[in-house]
N, C-alpha and C positions, 0 to 999 in steps of 0.2 A: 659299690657292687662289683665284684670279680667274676674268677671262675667256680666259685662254691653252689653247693647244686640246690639253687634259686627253682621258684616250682616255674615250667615253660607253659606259656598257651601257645597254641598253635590255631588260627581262624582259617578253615577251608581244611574239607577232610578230603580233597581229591589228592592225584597224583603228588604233587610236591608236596601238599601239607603231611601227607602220610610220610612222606620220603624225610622230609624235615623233623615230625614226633619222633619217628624212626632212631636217626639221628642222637635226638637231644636224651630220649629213654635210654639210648644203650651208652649213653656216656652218667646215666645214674641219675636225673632230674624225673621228676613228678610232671610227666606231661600230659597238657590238657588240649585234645583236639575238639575245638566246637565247630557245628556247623549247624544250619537250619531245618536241613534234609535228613529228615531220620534213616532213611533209605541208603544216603550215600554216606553216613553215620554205622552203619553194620556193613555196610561194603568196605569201610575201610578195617573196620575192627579186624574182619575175615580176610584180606588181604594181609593186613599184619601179623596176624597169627599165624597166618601159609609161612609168610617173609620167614620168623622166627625159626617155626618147624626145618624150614630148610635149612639155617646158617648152622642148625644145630645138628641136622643131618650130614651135613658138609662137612663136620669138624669148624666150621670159623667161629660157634661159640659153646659153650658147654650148655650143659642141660640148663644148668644153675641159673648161666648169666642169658640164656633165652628168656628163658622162665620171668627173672627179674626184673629182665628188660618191659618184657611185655606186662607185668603186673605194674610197673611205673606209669603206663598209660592210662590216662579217662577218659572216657568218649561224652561231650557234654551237647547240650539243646541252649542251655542259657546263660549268656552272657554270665551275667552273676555269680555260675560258677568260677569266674575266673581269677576273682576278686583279690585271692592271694599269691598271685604268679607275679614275681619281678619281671618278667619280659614277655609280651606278645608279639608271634609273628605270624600277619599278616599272608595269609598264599591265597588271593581270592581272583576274580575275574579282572582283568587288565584293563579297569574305565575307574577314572580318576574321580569322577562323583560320586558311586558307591566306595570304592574304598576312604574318602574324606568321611562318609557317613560311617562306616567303621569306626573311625578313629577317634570320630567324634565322640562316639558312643562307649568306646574301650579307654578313653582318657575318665569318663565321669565313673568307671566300674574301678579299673584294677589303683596301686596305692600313687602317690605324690612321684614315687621315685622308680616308681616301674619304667621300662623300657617299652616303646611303643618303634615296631619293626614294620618294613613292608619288604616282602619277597619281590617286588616289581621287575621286571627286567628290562623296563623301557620308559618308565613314567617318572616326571618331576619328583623325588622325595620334597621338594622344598614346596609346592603343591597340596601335596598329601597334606604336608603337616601345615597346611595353611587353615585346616577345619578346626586346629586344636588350639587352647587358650595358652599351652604348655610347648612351643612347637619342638623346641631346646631336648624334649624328650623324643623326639621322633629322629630314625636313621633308616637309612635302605642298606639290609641286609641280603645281598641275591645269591640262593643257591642257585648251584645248575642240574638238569635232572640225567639220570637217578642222583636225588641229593646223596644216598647212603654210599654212592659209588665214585663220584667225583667229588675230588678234593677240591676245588677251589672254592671261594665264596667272597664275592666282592662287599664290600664295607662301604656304602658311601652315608656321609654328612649331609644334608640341606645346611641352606645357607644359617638357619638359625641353629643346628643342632648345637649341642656343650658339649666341649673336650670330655665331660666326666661320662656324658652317652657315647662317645665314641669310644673312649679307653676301654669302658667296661663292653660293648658291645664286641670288640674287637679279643677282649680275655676269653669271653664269654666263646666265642665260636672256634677260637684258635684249642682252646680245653677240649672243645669237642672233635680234635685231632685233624680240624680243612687248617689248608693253606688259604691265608687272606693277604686279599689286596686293596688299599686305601682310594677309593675314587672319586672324581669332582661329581658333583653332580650334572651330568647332561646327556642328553638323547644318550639310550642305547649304553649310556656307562663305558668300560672298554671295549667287553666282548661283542658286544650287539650292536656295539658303534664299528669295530675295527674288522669285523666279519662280514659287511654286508655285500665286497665287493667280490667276497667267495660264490655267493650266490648270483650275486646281481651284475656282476662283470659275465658268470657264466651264460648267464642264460641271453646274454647280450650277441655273446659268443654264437651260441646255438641259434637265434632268430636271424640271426645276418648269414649266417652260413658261413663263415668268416673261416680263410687258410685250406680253402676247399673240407670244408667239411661235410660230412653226409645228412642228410634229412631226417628225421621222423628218430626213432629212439636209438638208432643207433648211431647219431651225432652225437645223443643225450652221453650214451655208452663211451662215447672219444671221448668227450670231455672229462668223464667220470674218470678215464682208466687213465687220462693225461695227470690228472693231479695226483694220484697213486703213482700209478709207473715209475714218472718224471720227478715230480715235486714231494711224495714219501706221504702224502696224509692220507690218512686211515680210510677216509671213504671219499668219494667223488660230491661235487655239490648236489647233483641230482638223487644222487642215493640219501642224501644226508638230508635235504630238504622234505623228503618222503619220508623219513625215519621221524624226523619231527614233527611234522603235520604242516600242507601246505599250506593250511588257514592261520597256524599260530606261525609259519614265517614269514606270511603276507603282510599279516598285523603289525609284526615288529618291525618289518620293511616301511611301510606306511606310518607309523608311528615316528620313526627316528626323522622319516622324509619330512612329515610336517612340523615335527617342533621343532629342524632346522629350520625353519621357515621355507620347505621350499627348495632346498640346496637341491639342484640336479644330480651333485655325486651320490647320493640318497636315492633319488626315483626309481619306486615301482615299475616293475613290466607287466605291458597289458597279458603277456605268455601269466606270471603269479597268477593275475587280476584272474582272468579266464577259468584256469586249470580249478580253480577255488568253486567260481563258480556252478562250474561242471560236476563240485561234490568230488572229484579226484582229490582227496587229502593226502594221499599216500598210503603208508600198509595198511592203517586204522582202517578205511575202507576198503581198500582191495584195491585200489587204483590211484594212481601219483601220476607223477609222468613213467616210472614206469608200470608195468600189467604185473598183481600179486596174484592174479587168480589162480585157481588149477588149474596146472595144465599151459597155461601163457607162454608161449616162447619167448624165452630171452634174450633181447638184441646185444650182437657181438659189436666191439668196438672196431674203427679202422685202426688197427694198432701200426699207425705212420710215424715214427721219431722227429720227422722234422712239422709236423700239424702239432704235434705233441709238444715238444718245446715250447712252439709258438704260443696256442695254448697258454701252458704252466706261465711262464714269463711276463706274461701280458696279465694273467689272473695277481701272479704274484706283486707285480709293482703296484697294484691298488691297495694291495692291502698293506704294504707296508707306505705307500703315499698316505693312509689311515695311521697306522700306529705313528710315523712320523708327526701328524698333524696333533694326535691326542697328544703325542711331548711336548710340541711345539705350544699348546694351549694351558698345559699343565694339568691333563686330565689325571694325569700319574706319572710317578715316576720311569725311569726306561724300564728301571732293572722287572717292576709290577707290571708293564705292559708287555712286555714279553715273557713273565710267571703267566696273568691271565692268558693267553694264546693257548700255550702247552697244554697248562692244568684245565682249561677251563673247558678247551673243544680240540684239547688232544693234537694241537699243531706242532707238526716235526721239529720244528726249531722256531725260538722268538724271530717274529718280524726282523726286530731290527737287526739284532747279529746275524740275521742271514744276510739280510740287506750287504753287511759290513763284508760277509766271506765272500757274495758275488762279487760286490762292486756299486756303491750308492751312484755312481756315474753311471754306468748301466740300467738300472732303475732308473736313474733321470733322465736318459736319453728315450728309454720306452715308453713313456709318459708323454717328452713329448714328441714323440712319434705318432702317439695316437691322439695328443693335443690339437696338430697340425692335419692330421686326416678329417678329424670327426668336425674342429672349432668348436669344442664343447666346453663348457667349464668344468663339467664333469673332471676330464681329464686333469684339470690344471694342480700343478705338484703345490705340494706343501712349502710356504716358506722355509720350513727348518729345510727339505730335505734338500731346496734349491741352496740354500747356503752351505749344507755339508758339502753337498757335491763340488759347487765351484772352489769351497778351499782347500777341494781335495782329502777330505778329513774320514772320520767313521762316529758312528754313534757312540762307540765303546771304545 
């Protein structure tokens, strides 16, 4: 199985499954979106059809290949429709015994040599495919959302999957014009393992009040406009955390925290735990940490250069103390973990060659800077990056 236009199912008609049909129809496959909810089964239909209307109002496709696009789609209630689709993916709710029961149920429907996907962005693929008699057939395939707008798309194997599900899974989504990257399987994959101290260094930052920082939203704002300003990335973690919903980056936070067993450089902040509780999800509701409502005044940042460094610096050595470690482990290659960064959450430059143009000595000196303040393990550097550093070397 290559890239020839095999018929798709898609399981979960919400956001990314729509984003994913989206996808596989306008690259010319016969896509099948099932879901249980008939409700959320014509919401999607009507949101796809909006999609269309506009790309073709846009100019970004002609009448024709709208038209096409969306005539390639089915909206299905019953498994059984799926019966001749070479590959299902998977975009359903993020708990690993419903989607086993998926699997279970989509191995006895579609053929021998079908491809059985899971969209997950934090969960075991080796797991998943633990429900199946076939598991050699199962791979995690993760878009990022909007799938039709972000290119990347991580590729990972379980420990049983076959070279022949990988090759083909890998033809299969590069055809449909993302850039992919090959990953081990574990907590978080790269992006959602190598990202989490963008958020969770921040908000570490904000709760301590840490470099004199100001209280209440308009710390959130320093920080926000420190990693913009300073550091060049498109949005601040507070902005971005509320763009994605603070429930789904609590979950992914607490997900990667426990299937490390544990790992402190992982833990939750009671600030996540909280702000969730409180129903503040971010835009989705009108309220994050920061106020969408009408009318809301916007807090200004303290735009200090030397809090701001501090700041960036300190956010930045974790996360490259991250991508270091996923090298160091063999999560992926360098040249893939610093592709997923860019492409996948739109980071200024790969980890590690930034790492390289500051200084991996500088990185390991601020590390254990805050090693020696906090005695955390949190903080403790990656073997690899301890070894570049004392021999003086760079990743690249």
């Amino acid at each position: 199985m290559g890239s020839e236009k095999i018929r798709v199912a898609v399981i979960g008609a919400g956001t990314m499954g729509s984003g994913i049909a989206q996808v596989s129809a306008a690259a010319g496959h016969d896509t099948f979106i099932y879901d249980t909810q008939a409700a959320v089964l014509s919401s999607a239909e009507k949101k796809l059809q909006d999609t269309f209307d506009k790309l073709k109002s846009k100019g970004k496709m002609s009448q024709d290949e709208a038209e096409a696009a969306f005539r390639h789609i089915h909206f299905v209630n019953e498994l059984s429709e799926l019966k001749a689709c070479g590959i299902a993916i998977e975009a359903i709710i993020e708990n690993v015994a419903v989607k086993q029961k998926v699997f279970s149920e989509l191995e006895k429907i579609l053929g021998e040599n079908a491809i059985l996907a899971s969209n997950t962005s934090s969960l075991s693929v080796t797991s998943i495919a633990g429900a199946c008699k076939h598991p050699e057939r199962v791979i995690g395939i993760h878009f990022f959302n909007p799938a039709p707008l972000m290119p990347l798309v991580e590729i990972i194997p379980g420990i049983m999957t076959s070279d022949e599900t990988l090759s083909s899974a890998l033809s299969i989504i590069k055809s449909w014009g993302k850039t992919t990257v090959k990953v081990k399987d574990t907590p978080g994959f790269i992006v959602n393992r190598v990202a989490r101290p963008f958020y969770g260094e921040s908000i570490r930052i904000f709760e301590e009040r840490c470099y004199g920082l100001p209280e209440g939203e308009q710390g959130m704002a320093t920080i926000d406009w420190a990693m913009k300003e300073i550091g060049g990335f498109r949005m601040g973690p507070f902005e971005l955390m509320d763009l994605i919903g603070n429930d789904i980056n609590y979950t992914v936070t607490e997900t990667v925290w426990t299937q490390f067993f544990y790992d402190p450089r992982y833990k939750p902040s009671l600030t996540q735990k909280r702000i969730v509780e409180a129903g503040r999800l971010g835009r989705k509701s009108g309220r994050g940490y920061y106020d969408y409502r009408e009318g809301a005044a916007k807090a200004e940042p303290l735009r200090d250069e030397k809090i701001g460094r501090k700041i960036f610096e300190r956010v930045l050595a974790m996360l490259v103390n991250e991508a270091a470690d996923a090298l160091y482990l063999g999560i992926a290659s360098r040249e893939d973990l610093d592709l997923a960064m860019t492409s996948g959450v739109n980071y200024p430059k790969g980890l590690l060659k930034w790492s390289d143009e500051i200084g991996v000595e500088i990185i390991m000196g601020t590390l254990e800077d805050l090693r020696a303040t906090y005695m955390e393990e949190r903080y403790r550097p990656s073997v690899l990056l301890k070894k570049v550093s004392e021999g003086h070397r760079k990743f690249y």
